[in-house]
Every structure is written in structure tokens, then in C-alpha cells.
C-alpha positions as YAML, in Angstrom:
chain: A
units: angstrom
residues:
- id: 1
  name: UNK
  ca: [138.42, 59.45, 152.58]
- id: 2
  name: UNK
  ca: [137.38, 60.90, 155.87]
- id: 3
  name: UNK
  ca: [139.17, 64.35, 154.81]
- id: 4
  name: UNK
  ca: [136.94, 63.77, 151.32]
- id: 5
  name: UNK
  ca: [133.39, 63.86, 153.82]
- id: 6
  name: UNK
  ca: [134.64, 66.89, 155.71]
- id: 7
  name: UNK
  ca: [135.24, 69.04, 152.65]
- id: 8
  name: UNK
  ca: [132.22, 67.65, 151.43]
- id: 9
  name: UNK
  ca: [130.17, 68.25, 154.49]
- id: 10
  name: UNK
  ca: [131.84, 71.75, 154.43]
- id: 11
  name: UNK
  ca: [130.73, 72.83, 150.93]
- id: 12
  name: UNK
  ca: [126.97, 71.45, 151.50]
- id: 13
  name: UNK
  ca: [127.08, 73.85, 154.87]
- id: 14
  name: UNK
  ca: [128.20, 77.03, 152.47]
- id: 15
  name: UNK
  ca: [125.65, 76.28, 149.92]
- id: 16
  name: UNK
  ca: [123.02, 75.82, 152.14]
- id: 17
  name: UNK
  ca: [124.19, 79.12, 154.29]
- id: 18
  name: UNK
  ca: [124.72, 81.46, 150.63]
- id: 19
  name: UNK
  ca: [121.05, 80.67, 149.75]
- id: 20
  name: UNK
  ca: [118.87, 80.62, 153.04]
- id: 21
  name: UNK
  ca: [116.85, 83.98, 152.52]
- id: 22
  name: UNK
  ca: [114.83, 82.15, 149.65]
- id: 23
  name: UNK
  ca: [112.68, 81.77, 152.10]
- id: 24
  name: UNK
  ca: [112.40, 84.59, 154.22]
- id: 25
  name: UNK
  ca: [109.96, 86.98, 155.23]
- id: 26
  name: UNK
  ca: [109.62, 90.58, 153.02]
- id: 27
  name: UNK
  ca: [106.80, 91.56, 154.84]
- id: 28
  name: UNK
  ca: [108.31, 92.06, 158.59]
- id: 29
  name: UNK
  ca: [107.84, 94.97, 161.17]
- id: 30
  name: UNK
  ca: [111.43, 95.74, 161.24]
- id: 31
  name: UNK
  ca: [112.89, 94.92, 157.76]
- id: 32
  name: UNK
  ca: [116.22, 96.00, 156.49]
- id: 33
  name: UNK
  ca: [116.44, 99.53, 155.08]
- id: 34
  name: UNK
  ca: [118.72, 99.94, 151.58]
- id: 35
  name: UNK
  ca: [120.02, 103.32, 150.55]
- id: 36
  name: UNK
  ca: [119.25, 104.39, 148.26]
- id: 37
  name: UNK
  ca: [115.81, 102.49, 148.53]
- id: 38
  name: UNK
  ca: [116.05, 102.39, 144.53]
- id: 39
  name: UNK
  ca: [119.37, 101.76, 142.25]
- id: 40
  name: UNK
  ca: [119.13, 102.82, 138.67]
- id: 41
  name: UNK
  ca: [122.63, 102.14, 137.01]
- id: 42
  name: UNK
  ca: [123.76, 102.18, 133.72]
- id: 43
  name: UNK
  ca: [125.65, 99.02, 131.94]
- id: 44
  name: UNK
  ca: [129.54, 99.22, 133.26]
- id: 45
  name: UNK
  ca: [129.04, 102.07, 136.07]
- id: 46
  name: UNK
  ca: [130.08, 101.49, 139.76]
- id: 47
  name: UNK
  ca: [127.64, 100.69, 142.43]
- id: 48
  name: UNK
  ca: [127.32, 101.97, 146.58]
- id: 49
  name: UNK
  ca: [125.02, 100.88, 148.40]
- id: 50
  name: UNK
  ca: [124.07, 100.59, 152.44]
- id: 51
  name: UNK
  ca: [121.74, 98.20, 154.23]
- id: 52
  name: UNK
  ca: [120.86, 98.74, 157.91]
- id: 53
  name: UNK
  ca: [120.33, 94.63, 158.38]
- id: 54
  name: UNK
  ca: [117.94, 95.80, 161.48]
- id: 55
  name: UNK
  ca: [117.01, 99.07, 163.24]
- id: 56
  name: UNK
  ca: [117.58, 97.73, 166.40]
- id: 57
  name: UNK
  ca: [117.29, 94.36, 169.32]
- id: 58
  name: UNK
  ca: [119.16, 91.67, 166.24]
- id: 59
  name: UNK
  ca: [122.10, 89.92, 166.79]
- id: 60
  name: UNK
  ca: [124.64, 91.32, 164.16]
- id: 61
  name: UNK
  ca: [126.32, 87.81, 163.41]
- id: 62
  name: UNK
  ca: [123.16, 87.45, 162.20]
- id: 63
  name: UNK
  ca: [122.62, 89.50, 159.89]
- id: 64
  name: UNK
  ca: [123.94, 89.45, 156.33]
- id: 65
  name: UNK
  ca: [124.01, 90.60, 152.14]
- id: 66
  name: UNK
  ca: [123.45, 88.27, 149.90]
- id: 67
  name: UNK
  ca: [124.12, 88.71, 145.78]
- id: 68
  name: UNK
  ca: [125.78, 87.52, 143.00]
- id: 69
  name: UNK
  ca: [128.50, 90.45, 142.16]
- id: 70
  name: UNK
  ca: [130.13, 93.02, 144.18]
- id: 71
  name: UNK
  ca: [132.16, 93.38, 146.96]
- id: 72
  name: UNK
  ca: [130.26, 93.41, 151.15]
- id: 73
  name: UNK
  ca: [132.10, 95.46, 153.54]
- id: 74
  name: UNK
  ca: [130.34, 94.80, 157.34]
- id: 75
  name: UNK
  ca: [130.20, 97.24, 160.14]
- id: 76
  name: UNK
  ca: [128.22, 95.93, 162.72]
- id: 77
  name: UNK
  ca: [124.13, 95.45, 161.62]
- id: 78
  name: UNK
  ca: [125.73, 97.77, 158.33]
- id: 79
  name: UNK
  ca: [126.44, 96.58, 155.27]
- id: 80
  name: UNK
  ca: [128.17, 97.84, 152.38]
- id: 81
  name: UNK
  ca: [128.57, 96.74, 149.04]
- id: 82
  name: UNK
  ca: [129.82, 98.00, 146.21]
- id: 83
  name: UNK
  ca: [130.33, 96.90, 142.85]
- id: 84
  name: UNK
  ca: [133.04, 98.48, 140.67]
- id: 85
  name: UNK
  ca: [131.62, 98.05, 137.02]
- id: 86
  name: UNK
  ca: [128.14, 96.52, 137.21]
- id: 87
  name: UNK
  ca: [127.93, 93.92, 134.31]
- id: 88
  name: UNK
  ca: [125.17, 91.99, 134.63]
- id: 89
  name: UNK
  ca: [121.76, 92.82, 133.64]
- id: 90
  name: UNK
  ca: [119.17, 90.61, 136.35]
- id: 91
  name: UNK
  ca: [121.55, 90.56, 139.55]
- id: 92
  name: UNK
  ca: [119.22, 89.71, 143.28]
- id: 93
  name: UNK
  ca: [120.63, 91.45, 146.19]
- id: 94
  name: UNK
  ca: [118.73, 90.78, 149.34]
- id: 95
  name: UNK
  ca: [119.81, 92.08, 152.91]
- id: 96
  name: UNK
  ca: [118.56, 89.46, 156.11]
- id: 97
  name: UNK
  ca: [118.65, 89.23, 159.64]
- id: 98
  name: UNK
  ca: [118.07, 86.03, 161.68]
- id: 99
  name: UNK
  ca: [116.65, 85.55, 165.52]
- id: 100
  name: UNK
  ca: [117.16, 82.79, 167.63]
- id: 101
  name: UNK
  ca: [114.16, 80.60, 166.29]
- id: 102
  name: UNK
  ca: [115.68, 81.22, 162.44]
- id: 103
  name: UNK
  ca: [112.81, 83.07, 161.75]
- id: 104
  name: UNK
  ca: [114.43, 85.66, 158.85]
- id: 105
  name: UNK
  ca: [113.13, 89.13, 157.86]
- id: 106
  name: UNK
  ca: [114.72, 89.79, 154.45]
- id: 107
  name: UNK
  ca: [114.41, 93.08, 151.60]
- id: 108
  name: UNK
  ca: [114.98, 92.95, 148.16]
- id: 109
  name: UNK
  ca: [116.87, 95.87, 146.38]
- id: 110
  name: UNK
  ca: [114.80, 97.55, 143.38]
- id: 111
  name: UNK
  ca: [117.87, 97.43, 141.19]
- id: 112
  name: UNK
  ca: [117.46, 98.08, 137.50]
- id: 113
  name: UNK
  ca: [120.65, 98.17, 135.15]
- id: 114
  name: UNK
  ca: [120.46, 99.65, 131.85]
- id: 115
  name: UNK
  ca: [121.94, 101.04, 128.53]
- id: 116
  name: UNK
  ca: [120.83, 103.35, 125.85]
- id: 117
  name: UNK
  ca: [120.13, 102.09, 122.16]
- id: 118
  name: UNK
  ca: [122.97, 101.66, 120.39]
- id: 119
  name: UNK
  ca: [120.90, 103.16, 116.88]
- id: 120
  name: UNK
  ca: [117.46, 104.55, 116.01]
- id: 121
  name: UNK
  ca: [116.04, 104.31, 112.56]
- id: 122
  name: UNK
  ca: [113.09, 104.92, 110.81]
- id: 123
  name: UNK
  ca: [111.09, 103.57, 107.43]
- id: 124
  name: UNK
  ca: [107.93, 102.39, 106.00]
- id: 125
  name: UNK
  ca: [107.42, 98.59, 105.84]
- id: 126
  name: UNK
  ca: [107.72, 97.36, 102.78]
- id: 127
  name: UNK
  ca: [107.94, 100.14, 100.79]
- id: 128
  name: UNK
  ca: [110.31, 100.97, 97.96]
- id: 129
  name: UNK
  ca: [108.88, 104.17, 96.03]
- id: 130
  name: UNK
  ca: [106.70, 106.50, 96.33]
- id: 131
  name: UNK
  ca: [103.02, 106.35, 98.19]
- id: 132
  name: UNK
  ca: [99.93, 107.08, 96.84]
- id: 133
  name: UNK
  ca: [96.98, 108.82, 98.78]
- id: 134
  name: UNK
  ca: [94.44, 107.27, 100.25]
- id: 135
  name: UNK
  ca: [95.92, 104.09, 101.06]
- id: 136
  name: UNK
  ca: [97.23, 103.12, 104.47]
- id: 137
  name: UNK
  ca: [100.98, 102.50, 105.19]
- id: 138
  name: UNK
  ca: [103.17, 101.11, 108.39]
- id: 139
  name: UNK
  ca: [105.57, 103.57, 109.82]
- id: 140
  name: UNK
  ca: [108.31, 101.45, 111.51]
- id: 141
  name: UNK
  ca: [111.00, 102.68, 114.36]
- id: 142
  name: UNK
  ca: [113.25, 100.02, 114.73]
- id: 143
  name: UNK
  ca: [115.56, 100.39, 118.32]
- id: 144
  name: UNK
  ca: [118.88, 98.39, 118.60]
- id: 145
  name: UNK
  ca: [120.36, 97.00, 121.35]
- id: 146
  name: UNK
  ca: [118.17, 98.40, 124.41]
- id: 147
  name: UNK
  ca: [117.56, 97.64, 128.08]
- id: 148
  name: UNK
  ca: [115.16, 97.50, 129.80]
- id: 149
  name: UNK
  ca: [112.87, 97.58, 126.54]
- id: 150
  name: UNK
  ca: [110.28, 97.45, 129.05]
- id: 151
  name: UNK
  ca: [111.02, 101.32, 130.66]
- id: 152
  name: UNK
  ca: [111.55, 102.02, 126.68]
- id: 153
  name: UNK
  ca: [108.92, 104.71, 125.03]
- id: 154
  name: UNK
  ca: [108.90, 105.40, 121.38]
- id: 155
  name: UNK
  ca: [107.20, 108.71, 120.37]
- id: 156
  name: UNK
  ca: [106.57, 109.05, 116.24]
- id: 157
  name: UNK
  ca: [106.19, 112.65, 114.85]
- id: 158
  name: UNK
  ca: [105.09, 114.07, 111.61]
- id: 159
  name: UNK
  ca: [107.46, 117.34, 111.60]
- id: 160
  name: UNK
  ca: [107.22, 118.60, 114.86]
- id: 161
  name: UNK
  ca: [103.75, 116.81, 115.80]
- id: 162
  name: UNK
  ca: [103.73, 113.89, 117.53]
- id: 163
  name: UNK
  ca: [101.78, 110.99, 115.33]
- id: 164
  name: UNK
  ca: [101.61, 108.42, 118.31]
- id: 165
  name: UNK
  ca: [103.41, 106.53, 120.94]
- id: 166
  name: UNK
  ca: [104.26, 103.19, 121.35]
- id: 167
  name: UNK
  ca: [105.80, 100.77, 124.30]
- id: 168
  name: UNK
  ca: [107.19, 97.16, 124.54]
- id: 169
  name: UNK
  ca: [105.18, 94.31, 126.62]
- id: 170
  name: UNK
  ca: [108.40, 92.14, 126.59]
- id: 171
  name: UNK
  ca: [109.56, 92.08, 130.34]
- id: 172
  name: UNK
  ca: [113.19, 90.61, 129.04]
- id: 173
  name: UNK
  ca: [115.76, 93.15, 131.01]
- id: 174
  name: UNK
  ca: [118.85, 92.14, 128.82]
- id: 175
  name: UNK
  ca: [119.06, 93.86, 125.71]
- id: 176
  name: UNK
  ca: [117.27, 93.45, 122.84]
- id: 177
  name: UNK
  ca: [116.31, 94.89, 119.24]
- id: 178
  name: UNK
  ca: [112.37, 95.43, 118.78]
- id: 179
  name: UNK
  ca: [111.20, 96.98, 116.19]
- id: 180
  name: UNK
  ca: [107.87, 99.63, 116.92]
- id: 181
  name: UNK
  ca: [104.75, 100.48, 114.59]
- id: 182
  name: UNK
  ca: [102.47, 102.92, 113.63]
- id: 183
  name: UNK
  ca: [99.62, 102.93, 110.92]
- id: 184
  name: UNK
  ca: [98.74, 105.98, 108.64]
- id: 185
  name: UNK
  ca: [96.57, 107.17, 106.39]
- id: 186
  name: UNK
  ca: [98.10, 109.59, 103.34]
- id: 187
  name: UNK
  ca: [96.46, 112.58, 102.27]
- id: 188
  name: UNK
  ca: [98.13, 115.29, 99.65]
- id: 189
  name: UNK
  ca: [99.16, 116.82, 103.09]
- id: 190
  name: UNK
  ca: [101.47, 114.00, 103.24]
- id: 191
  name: UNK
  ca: [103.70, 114.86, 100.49]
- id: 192
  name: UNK
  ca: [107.32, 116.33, 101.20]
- id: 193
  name: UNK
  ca: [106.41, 115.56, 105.05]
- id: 194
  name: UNK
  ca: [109.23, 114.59, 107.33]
- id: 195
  name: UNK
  ca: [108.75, 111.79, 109.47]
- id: 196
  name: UNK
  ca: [111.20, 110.86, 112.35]
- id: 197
  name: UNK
  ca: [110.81, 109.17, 116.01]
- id: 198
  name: UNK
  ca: [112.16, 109.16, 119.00]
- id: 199
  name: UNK
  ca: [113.05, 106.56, 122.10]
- id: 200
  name: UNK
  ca: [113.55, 107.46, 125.06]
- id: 201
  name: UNK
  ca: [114.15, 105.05, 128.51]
- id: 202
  name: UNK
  ca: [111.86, 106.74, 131.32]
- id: 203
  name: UNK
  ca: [113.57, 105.15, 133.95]
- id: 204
  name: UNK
  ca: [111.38, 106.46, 136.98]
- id: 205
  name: UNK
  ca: [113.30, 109.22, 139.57]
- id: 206
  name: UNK
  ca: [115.91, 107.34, 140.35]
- id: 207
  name: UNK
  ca: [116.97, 106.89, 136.61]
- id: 208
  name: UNK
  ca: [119.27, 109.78, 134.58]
- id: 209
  name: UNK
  ca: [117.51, 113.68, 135.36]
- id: 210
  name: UNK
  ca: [117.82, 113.72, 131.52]
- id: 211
  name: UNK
  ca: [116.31, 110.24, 130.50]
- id: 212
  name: UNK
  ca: [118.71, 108.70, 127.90]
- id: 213
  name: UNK
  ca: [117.36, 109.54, 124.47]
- id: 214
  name: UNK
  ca: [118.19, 108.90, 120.85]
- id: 215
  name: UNK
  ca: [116.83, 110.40, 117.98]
- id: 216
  name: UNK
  ca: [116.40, 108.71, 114.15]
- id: 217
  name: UNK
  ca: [117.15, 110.45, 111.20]
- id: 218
  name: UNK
  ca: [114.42, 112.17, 109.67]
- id: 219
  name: UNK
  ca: [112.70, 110.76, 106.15]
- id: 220
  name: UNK
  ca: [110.51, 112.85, 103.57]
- id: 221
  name: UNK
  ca: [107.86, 111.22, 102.15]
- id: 222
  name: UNK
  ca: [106.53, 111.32, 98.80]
- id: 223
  name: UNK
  ca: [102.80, 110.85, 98.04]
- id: 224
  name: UNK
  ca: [101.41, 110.68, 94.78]
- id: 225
  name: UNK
  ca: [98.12, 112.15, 94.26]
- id: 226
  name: UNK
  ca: [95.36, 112.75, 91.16]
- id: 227
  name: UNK
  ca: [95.08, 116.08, 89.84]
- id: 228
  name: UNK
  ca: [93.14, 118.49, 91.82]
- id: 229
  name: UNK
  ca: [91.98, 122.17, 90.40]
- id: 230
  name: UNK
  ca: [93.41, 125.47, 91.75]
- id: 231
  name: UNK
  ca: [91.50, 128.38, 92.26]
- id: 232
  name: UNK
  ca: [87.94, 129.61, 92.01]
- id: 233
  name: UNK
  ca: [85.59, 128.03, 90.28]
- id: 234
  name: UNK
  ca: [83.50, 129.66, 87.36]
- id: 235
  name: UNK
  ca: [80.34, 130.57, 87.00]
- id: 236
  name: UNK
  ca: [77.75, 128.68, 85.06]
- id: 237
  name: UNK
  ca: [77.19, 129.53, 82.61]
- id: 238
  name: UNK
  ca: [80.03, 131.87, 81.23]
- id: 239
  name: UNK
  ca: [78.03, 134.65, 79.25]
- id: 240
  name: UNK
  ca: [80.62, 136.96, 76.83]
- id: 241
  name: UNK
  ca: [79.52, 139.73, 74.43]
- id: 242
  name: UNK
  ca: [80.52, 138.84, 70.84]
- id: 243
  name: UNK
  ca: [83.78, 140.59, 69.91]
- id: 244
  name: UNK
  ca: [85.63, 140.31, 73.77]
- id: 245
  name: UNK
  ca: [88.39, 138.15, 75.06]
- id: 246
  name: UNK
  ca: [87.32, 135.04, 76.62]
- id: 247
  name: UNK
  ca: [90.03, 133.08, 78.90]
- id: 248
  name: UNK
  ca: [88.86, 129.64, 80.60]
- id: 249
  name: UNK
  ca: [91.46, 127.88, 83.25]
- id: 250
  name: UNK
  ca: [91.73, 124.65, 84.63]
- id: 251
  name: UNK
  ca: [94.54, 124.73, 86.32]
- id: 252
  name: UNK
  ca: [94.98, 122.34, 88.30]
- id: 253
  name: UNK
  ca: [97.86, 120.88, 90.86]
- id: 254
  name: UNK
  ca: [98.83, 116.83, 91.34]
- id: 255
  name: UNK
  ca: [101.96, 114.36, 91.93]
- id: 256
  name: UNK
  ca: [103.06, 113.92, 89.62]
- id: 257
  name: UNK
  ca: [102.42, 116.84, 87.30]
- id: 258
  name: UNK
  ca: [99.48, 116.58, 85.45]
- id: 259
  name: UNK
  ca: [99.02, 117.00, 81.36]
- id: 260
  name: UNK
  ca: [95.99, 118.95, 80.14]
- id: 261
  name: UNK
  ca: [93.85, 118.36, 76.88]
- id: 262
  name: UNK
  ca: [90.97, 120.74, 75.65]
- id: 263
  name: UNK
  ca: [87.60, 119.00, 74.42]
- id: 264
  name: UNK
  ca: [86.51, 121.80, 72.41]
- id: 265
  name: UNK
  ca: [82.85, 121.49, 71.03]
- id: 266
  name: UNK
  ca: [82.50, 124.68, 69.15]
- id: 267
  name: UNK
  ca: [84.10, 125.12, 65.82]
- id: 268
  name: UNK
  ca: [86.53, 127.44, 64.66]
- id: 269
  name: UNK
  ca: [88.30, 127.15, 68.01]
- id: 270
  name: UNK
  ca: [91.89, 125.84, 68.44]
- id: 271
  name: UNK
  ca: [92.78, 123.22, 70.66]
- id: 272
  name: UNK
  ca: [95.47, 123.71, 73.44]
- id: 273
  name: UNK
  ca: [97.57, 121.83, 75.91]
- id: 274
  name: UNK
  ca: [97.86, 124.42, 78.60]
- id: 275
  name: UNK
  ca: [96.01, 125.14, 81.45]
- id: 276
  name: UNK
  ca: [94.25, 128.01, 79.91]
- id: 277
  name: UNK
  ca: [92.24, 128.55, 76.55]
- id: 278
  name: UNK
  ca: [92.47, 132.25, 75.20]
- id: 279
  name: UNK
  ca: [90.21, 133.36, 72.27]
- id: 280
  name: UNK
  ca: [90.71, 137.20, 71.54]
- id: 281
  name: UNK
  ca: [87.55, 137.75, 69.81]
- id: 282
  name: UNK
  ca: [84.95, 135.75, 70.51]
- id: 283
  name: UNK
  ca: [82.14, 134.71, 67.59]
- id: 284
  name: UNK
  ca: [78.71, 134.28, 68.17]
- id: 285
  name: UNK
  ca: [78.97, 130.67, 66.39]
- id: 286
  name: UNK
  ca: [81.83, 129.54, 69.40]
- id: 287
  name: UNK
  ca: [79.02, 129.32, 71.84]
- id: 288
  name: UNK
  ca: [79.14, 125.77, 73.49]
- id: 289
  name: UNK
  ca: [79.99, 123.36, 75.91]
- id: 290
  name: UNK
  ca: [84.43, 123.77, 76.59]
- id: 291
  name: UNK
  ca: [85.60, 120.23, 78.18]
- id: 292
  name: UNK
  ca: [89.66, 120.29, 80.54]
- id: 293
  name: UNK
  ca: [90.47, 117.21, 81.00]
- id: 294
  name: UNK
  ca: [93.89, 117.23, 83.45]
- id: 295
  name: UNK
  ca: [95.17, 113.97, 83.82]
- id: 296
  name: UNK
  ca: [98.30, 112.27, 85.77]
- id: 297
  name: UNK
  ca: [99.34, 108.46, 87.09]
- id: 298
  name: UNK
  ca: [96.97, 108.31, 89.54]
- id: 299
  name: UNK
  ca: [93.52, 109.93, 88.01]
- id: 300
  name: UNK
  ca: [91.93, 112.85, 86.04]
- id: 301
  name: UNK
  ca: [89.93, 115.41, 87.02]
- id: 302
  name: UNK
  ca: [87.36, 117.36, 84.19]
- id: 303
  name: UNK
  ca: [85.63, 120.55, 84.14]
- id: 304
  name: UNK
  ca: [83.90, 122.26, 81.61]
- id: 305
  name: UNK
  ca: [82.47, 125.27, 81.22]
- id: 306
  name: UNK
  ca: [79.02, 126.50, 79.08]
- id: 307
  name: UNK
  ca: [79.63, 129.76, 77.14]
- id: 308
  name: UNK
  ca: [76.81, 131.70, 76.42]
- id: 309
  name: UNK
  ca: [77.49, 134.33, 73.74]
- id: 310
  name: UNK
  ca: [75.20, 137.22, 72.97]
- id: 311
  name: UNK
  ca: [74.81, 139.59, 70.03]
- id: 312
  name: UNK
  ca: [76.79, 142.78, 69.93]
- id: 313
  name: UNK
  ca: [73.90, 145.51, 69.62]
- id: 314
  name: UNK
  ca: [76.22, 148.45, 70.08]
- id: 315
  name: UNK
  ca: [76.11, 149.36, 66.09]
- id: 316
  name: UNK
  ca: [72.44, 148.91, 65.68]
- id: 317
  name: UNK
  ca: [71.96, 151.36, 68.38]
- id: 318
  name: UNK
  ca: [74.52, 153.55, 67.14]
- id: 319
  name: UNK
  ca: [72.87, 153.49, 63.54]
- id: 320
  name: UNK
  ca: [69.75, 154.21, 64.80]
- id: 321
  name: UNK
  ca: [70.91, 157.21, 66.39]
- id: 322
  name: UNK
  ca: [72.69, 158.43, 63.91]
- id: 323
  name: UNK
  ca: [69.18, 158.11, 61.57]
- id: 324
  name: UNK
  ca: [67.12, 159.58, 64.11]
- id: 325
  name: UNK
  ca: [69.88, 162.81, 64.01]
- id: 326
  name: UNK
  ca: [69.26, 162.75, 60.36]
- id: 327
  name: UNK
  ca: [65.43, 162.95, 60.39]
- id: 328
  name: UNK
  ca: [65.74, 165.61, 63.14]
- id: 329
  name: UNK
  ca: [67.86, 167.52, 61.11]
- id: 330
  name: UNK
  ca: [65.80, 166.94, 57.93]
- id: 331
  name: UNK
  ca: [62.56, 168.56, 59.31]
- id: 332
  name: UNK
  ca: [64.32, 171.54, 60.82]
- id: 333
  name: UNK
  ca: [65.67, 172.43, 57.74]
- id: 334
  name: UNK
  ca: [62.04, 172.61, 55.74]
- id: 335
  name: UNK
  ca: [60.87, 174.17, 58.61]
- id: 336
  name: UNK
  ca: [63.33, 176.67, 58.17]
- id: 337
  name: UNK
  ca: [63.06, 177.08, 54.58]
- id: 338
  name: UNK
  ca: [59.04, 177.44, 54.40]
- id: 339
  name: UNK
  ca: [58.96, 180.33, 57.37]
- id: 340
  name: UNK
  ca: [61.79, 182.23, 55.08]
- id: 341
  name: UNK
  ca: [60.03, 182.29, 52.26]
...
């Protein structure tokens, strides 16, 4: 029983001794000095670090490393310690010295450990066909298995411009999967875009010179959009001499291809399907009002042209000249005739 109290008494002392810099002082004159200052290491990698317990006038028994992995190797106020494959992800290491009154000046090391995503893909939220313009969809970049999320930026791009960036508020610095979002408006521009994104772990100076980046695959969108004309539009109204070629377009472009159907007022005129109406010769009666309507899925557009035609005076001219010759030619002759005689 008595042995059973000393081990007992023992233990209590070690507990008590492992844990005493809870509460010491971080805010001393002459604190201990890590280097590095900063430790940025990646999930499994090894670990050196030195503490100089005090910079000078401290008893060295009393100084000391405190954590909860690694190895300490002590060389007077110096301490080393190393760990060989660093494996947990929120690990304290504080370096103390005492003085005689147990007053304890303590530092904390800035360690961070961390590890790339494992993946990096990217979608639209909820969406299983195409999109249709004008409305507003969720672009999502979903990260798996990264720490710190917190040091974790996710940058979305639209082909090679960036859309937006986005970071984490959770502190957590084991690894986690978080999912990132971005909200956008589609235009006609949108369609055949690719869309991709990025994260990346900016992990400060002391992290990677290359911060540890992985790339999603890239997506192309497809937006469906009403039909929208092409081209110049026509004057109005269209005025044609009878007898030419007239040729009205409405061509027009739209996801998905649009159908076209001729309202033709006039009579006499042929109805078409195309994009363009052709007459060859036009008649004075086809004067009128010429309705395209181009329609898709998603909406029709119309246009329609006024034709104005006008009377061909080109042989009434000509007939008049040729009657006027005639006349001309009429009273030279008797002129001729009565000075002969």
C-alpha cells in the first residue's frame, strides 16, 4: 500500500510538472526565441526546430519544451525537437523558463500543418440540361479533403477571366470537404463558354514558394437563347421599280436553331420557309406589308418589311420619243418637198 501512494504521489508530480506553462507569461522581456519563428509543414513531413529557452541570466534546469509529438534533444538553455513524420493536425508546442519565485516566461510556436485537396470539381447546382438566358444559376467548386480550409482560396474563371473568388470562415484545421459558390447571370455570351476553378492554400511565407494548387476540369456550358436577327436592318419602307428583283432577309441566329415562316400579305406571292424571300420580277399589285416570323424553344422574333412599288415609266418615255422623232421627221420632209417644187 505505501509503494501504491508513492507511485501515486509520483504520477500526480509528472502531470502536474508536463502541464505547468498553462499558465505562464507570453508577454515577457526576455521570452524564448523558436527557429524558425514560423513552421509551415505538410501532413507526414519531418520537423526541426530550435528554442533558445532564455537569452541569458536563467537557470537551464529550468528551462524546458513542452508538446504532444516529437522527440526534445537539450543542450544547455537549447532545445531541439524534432519530429520525424508530423501526423497530427492541432499539435501546442510551447518553450518555458522558470526563476526562483516560479514566475514562467513561455512562447508558443506558430505551427500550421497542412495537405493539399485530394480533388477539385466543378458544376452548376442543380442543373441537368441546358440553361436558358436570362435566368440566374449557382456555379459550385466543390474541394475534397483540405487543410487548413481556412488558408484555402478558390478563384472561379470564365475561360481565362476570373468570375470571382471565394474563402472558407470555418477555422476547423483538420481536413475537411466544403463545397464554394458563385452566382451568374447568362447572356448568349454564355453559350459554348468554359467554366473551371481553381484552389489554392496561400499559406503565408513560410508555406510552399509555389502554394499547393489544384485545378478542376473545365465544363462548357450550353445556353439556350430566342432567336435574334443577323445583319443590317432595312430601310423603311423598301421602294422597288416594277419589273426588278426584290430579296427580303430575316436571318436570324438562336439556340436552338430557329424555323422561319413568311406572312405574306400581297397576292400572287409564294410563301417560303427560308430566311430569305426572292421574287424575280416584281408586280406593281405585290406592294404590301411582308411579315418573318423566326421562331425557336425559347421565343420568336418578327420583322416585316413595307414594299413600296412604283410604275415602270421607261416605255412611255421611250414611246414618246420615238413619236416626237416621227413628227420631226414628218415636217422636214414637207418642208423639203414644197422648197423643191
Amino acid at each position: 500500500m505505501f509503494f501504491c501512494y508513492i507511485f501515486l504521489f509520483v504520477s500526480l508530480a509528472t502531470f502536474l510538472c508536463d502541464f505547468h506553462v498553462s499558465s505562464c507569461d507570453e508577454h515577457c522581456d526576455d521570452k524564448p526565441v523558436f527557429s524558425p519563428s514560423t513552421v509551415v509543414v505538410k501532413y507526414g513531413d519531418s520537423i526541426s526546430v530550435t528554442c533558445s529557452a532564455c537569452q541569458s541570466g536563467c537557470n537551464e534546469d529550468q528551462t524546458g519544451l513542452e508538446s504532444t509529438v516529437g522527440d526534445k534533444t537539450k543542450n544547455g538553455a537549447r532545445i531541439l525537437w524534432t519530429v520525424d513524420r508530423m501526423t497530427e493536425w492541432d499539435s501546442n508546442v510551447f518553450c518555458y523558463y522558470s526563476n526562483a519565485s516560479d514566475y514562467q516566461c513561455c512562447s508558443l510556436l506558430p505551427l500550421t500543418v497542412y495537405k493539399p485537396p485530394d480533388s477539385v470539381s466543378i458544376g452548376f447546382d442543380g442543373l441537368s440540361g441546358p440553361m436558358i438566358e436570362g435566368h440566374q444559376y449557382t456555379l459550385q467548386c466543390k474541394v475534397q479533403n483540405v487543410a487548413p480550409v481556412g488558408d484555402l482560396t478558390v478563384t472561379f474563371y470564365r475561360g481565362q477571366t476570373v468570375l470571382g473568388q471565394a474563402q472558407s470562415t470555418n477555422d476547423l484545421k483538420t481536413p475537411v470537404n466544403e463545397t464554394f459558390s458563385l452566382s451568374i447571370n447568362t447572356s448568349k455570351e454564355d453559350d459554348r463558354v468554359q467554366y473551371w476553378c481553381e484552389a489554392k492554400l496561400e499559406l503565408g511565407p513560410e508555406g510552399p514558394q509555389r502554394p499547393p494548387l489544384v485545378k478542376s476540369e473545365i465544363i462548357t456550358s450550353t445556353v439556350l437563347y430566342k432567336p435574334q436577327l443577323e445583319g443590317p436592318s432595312h430601310p423603311d419602307p423598301i421602294t422597288i421599280t416594277e419589273g426588278n428583283s426584290l430579296q427580303l432577309s430575316c436571318k436570324a441566329v438562336g439556340n436552338p436553331s430557329p424555323s422561319y415562316t413568311w406572312v405574306v400579305l400581297p397576292p400572287s406571292v409564294p410563301s417560303s420557309n427560308s430566311s430569305h424571300l426572292t421574287i424575280k420580277s416584281v408586280a406593281y399589285e405585290q406592294k404590301g406589308q411582308y411579315t418573318c416570323s423566326v421562331s425557336n424553344s425559347v421565343g420568336t422574333v418578327t420583322v416585316t418589311f413595307t414594299v413600296v412599288v412604283e410604275a415602270d415609266t421607261m416605255p412611255a418615255i421611250t414611246g414618246g420619243i420615238v413619236g416626237a422623232l416621227l413628227i420631226v421627221g414628218l415636217i422636214i420632209g414637207v418642208t423639203f418637198y414644197v422648197r423643191h417644187r
